[in-house]
Each structure stands twice: as C-alpha cells, then as structure tokens.
N, C-alpha and C positions, 0 to 999 in steps of 0.2 A: 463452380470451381472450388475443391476442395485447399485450407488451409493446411498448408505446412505443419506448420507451430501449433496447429490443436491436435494434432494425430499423437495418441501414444498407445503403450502393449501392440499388441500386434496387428494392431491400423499400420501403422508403417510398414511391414513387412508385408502387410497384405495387398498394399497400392503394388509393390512390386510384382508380385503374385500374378495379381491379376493384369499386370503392361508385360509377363513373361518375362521379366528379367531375373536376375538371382539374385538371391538373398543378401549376399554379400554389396549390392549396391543399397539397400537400405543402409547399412552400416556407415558406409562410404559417408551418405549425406548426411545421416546425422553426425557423422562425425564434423563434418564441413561448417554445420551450422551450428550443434552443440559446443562442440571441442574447440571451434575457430573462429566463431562467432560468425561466419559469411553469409550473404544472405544474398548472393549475386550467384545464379546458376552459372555463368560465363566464368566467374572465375574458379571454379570446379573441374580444374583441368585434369584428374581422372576419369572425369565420366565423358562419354561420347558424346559427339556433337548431335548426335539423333537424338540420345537420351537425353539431355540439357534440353532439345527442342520439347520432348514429348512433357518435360516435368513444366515449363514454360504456361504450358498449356491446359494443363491437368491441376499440380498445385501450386497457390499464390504463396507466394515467399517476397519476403520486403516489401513488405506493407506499409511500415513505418519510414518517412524520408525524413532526414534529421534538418530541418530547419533554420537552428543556431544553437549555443550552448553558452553559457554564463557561467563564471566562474565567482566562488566567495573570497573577498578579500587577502582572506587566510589561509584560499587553498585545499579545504578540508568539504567544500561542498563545490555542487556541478549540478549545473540545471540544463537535463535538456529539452529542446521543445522537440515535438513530434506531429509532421502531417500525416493525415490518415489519408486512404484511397477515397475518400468523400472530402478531402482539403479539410474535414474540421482538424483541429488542433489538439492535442494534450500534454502533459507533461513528464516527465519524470526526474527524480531526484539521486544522486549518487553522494554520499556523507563517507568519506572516511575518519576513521576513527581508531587510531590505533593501525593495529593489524587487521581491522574490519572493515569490509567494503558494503554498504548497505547502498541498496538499491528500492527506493521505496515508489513502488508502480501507482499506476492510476487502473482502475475498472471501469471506471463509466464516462461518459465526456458530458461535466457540469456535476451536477450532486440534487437529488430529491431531498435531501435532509433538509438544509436552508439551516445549521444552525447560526445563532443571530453573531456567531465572532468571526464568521468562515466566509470568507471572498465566494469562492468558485461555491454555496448555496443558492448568492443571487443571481447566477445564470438559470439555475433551475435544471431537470435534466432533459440532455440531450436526444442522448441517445446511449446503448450499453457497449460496451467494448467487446470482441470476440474473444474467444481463449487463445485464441492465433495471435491478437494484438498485445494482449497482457502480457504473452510471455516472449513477444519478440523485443519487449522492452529492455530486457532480462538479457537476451541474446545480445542485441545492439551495445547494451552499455560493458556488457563483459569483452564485444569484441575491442571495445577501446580502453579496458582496463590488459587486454593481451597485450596491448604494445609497449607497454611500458611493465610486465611481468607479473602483471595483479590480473585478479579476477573477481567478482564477485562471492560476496563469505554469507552475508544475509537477505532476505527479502521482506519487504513490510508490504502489504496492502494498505495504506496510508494515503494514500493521493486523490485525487479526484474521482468523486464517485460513495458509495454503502457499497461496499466487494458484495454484499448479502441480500442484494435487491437485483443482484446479478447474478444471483445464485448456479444455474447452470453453468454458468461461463467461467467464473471462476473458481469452482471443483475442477472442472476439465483443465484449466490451468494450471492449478495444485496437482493435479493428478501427476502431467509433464512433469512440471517441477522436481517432483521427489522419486518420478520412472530412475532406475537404476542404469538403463543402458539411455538413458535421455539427458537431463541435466543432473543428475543425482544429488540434487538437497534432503539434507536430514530435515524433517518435518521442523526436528526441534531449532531452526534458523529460519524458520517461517512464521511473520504472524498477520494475524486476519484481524483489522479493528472493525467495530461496527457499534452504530448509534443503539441498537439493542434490539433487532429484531428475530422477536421471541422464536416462533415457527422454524426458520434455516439454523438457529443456532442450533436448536434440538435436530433437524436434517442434518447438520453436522456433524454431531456424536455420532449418527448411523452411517457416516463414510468410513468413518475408523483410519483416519487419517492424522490426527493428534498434531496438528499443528498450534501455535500458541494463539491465544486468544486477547483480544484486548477491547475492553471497551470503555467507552466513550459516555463518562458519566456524568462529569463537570455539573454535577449540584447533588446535595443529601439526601432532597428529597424530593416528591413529585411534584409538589408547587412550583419549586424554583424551578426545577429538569423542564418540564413544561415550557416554559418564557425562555429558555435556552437552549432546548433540542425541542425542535416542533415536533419530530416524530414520536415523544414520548405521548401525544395524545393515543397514540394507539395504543404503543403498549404502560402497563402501571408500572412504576420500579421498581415493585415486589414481584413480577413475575419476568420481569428483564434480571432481575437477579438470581431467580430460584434456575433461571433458566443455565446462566452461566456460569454459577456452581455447579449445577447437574453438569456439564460441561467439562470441568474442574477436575472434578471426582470421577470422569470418564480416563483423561487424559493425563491425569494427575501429576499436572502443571499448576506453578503456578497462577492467577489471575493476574492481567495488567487492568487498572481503572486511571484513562486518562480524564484528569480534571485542570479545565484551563480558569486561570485563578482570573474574574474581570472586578474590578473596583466597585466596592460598593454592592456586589451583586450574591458574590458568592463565595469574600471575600473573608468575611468577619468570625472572630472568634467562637461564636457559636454555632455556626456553621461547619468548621474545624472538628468542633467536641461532636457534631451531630454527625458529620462523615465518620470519623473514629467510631461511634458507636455502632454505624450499618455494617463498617466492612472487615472489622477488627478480627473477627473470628473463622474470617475466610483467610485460604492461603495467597493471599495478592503482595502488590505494591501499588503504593497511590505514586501515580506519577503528575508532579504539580507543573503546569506549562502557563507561565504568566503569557497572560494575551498580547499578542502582536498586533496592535495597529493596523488596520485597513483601511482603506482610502473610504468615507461614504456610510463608515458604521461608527454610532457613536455609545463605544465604548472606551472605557479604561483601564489600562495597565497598574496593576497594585504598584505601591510602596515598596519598597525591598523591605523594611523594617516591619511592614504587615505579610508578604510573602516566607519571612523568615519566622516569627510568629507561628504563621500558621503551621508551618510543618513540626514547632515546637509542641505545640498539642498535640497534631497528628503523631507525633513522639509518646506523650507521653500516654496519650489512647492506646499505646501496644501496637501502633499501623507504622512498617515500615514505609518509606516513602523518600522520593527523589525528587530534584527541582532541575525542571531541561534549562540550558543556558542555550539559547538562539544559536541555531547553525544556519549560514547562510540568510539572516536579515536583509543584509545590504545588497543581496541579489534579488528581492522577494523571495527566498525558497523558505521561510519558516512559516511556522504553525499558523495556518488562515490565512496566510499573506497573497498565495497562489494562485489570482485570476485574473485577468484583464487585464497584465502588466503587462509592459514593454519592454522588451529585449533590445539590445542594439541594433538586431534586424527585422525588428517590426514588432507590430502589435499582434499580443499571444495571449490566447485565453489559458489558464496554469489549474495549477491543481489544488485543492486543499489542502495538503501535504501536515501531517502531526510526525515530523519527524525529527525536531531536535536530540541534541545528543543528553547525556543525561549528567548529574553530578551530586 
C-alpha cells in the first residue's frame, strides 16, 4: 500500500489517473489533508463513498495516532507523542515563539549518533521513519494549530533521529514540504541539523533545494568532537567542515553550528578562543545550548558566569552567536532531555529534540 503523505509532483495526480477518476479529486484531497489537516477519509464528505472505500485501500493515511500531548508551563511548547502502525513510539515538538509556530519533527525512531549529552542516543536506532511519517507530523500538528487560527510557519528536523542517515526519506519529505500545490514551505523555514555526515551533505547541494543547514558541532576540535559525538570517528572536522561550507556557498545561507556548552568539557576559555578561531571566517552563528540534564548521564550544566564568559570571547573572536534559554524543560521537551520519559499517559520513548528558543 502506497503512502499518502510521500506522493508529490505528479504521483498524486497519477494515483488518480490510473483508479480513472478526474483530476480534480487529487485536488480535492490534498486539499483535505494539506489545507485541513484531516487524515480520516470518512470525514471527506465530498468524495464518494466508493471512492473513500477504494483510497482506504490503496493509500495509507493516518499513520500517526496521537497518544497524549504535554504542555510547558508557560504555554509556549507542546509535546506530542506519536504511535506508529508498528506501536513504536516518537515524538514531536511544537515551540511557539512570537508569531512563529516551529514544528520540530523526528526522522528516525531512537538515534545512531549516541551523542554522550542526548537521551534518545541510548536507545540506539530503531528503525527509519517513512517520508509519509515525517511529514504526517507536520500535517497532525497544523491540524490542531487550525482550531485555534494558527498554522505552522517553521520546520526543524531536530528530533529523534540524523535526518542524513535517512537520507532518502527525508528528501522525499522536503520535497512535499516545499511542493507548491502540497504544503508550500519556503525552503528558507526549513532546517536540516546533522552530526556531520560528509557524503549526504555534499548529495544535498545536488537536490538544489537550499533549505538551511545546521550542524551539530559542540567541540573546537576533533579530540574533544570525538568523546562527544561518536560519529565524528568517521568523519575528521576538517572535512565535516569543508563539506558544509561548500554547502554555504551553494545556498548562500548562512551556517548554524550548534554547540551544547557541558562543564568542564567543553566549556573553558580556551576552548571559546579555539571555536572563534575555526569558524570566525564562515558566514554562521554559534548557537550555545547549555546542557540539560538527563536522567543516567553524568554530565554538567556550566555556570552562567562561565556560559556568559564564553560567548564574551566568542564576541570578541568576530563570531556572532546566541545562548538558547530552555523551552519546555519541565515537560522534558529540551535539548537531550527527549527519551524514555513519562507522559501522564504512560511510558514514551521521546526524541532528542535541539530545539530551544534563542536570545
């Protein structure tokens, strides 16, 4: 059975095509599932009751059955969990911010990467998400931003998962995403974080899709990167860099490099002068995320006196740069917090999520 939610260009039109119906009922349902968010063919009361039968049957739609959902404190984040058609679980995140509705998905269910500050590394991975599931996320969580007049404004691949080790799957998701008569996002409200792997980045540039790019540096150099992202053994951080400047200068965006600041590790002032020195001549922002606590990892949370410090040098190295302030902590929904936590309606494996807001 063919998924819904991965058909774009004129796969849609062609399912019709070939079941002899007219064109005009392509339209119909995407509009149903884009425009409305629905993901229940019954409740699609322009289409016939044969036709409802035959899509029933043909393609799967609502894949994702909502779970439970957590709300922050504050009001400004939302966690929801997600069963898949094989009962495993994942996550997703909804941060308002302003007049912006970010939506930050999951790809994979668990994470290959394992870095040493991330919850949802020590499950390990799963298994990969479809382009149908990634972007029925996206659908789901707009259709409950309908009811109250909001919709979705940004999307982060942030969540559970390397988006880039799932490479087919989630191209074909971006592709939906940014389809004109599908959800129409501008690339430039799309970003793709990834621990650095070399190869898809460079497959990347050849989509010619120009969405923004973010990666996940959290250390100067490859001694340290090493002990905090295992998958830097593969690649060295001179060619995970050379690779996402080429990237850069394809798309000519800026670069995001997230770095989560851990006490003692990666925190100290020459550290600071040593980031400044690698990345000062690229057109980025360092985004500094003091590490969140996880249950089972023993790491630490800087100082604020050494967190502010740091960005002081990063200053005066010529590197602009920003410090996330925890959105959704006290739900688990911040940076690393994401896995094997408890919801009110049970036990939910979550997502890695680097989504805080910024300041």
């Amino acid at each position: 059975m063919r998924e819904f939610c991965a058909l774009y260009g004129k796969e849609v039109k062609n399912f019709f095509a070939e079941e002899e119906e007219k064109p005009f009922r392509a339209t119909q349902l995407c509009d149903w599932v884009y425009q409305k968010g629905v993901v229940d063919y019954d409740a699609m009361l322009n289409l016939s009751q044969n036709l409802r039968t035959v899509l029933k049957k043909k393609l799967l739609l609502g894949q994702l059955t909502l779970q439970g959902s957590e709300d922050s404190a504050d009001g400004e984040t939302k966690k929801f969990l997600w069963k898949l058609s094989d009962n495993r679980l994942v996550e997703s995140v909804l941060i308002s911010s302003g007049e912006r509705r970010t939506v930050c998905v999951s790809s994979q269910v668990g994470c290959p990467a394992r870095c040493a500050f991330c919850a949802s590394g020590k499950q390990g991975l799963m298994r990969n998400l479809t382009a149908g599931e990634i972007v029925e996320q996206v659908v789901q969580i707009n259709h409950h931003l309908f009811q109250i007049g909001e919709r979705v404004s940004h999307i982060v691949f942030m969540g559970m998962g390397e988006p880039l080790d799932n490479y087919e799957e989630v191209v074909r998701a971006l592709k939906i995403l940014i389809d004109p008569e599908l959800l129409n996002f501008s690339p430039r409200k799309i970003t793709v974080s990834t621990v650095g792997v070399v190869p898809y980045i460079r497959q990347l540039i050849g989509e010619g899709m120009k969405v923004n790019l973010a990666l996940s540096l959290h250390a100067p150099n490859q001694h340290i990167r090493k002990k905090v992202v295992p998958y830097a053994r593969k690649y060295p951080l001179e060619d995970v860099l050379q690779s996402v400047r080429d990237y850069a200068r394809f798309t000519k965006r800026d670069l995001t490099y997230e770095y989560v600041l851990l006490a003692g590790i990666n925190d100290q002032p020459h550290h600071a002068e040593e980031l400044a020195h690698l990345v000062r001549k690229d057109p980025c922002i360092v985004n500094l995320i003091p590490y969140n606590p996880v249950p089972g990892v023993q790491l630490k949370r800087p100082t604020t006196e050494a967190i502010e410090a740091f960005r002081r040098l990063l200053t005066k190295g010529g590197v602009r740069n920003t410090c996330r302030y925890t959105k959704g902590k006290d739900i688990a929904a911040a940076c690393g917090q994401l896995a094997l936590k408890k919801l009110t309606l049970g036990s939910t494996p979550g997502i890695s999520g680097r989504h805080e807001s910024r300041k």
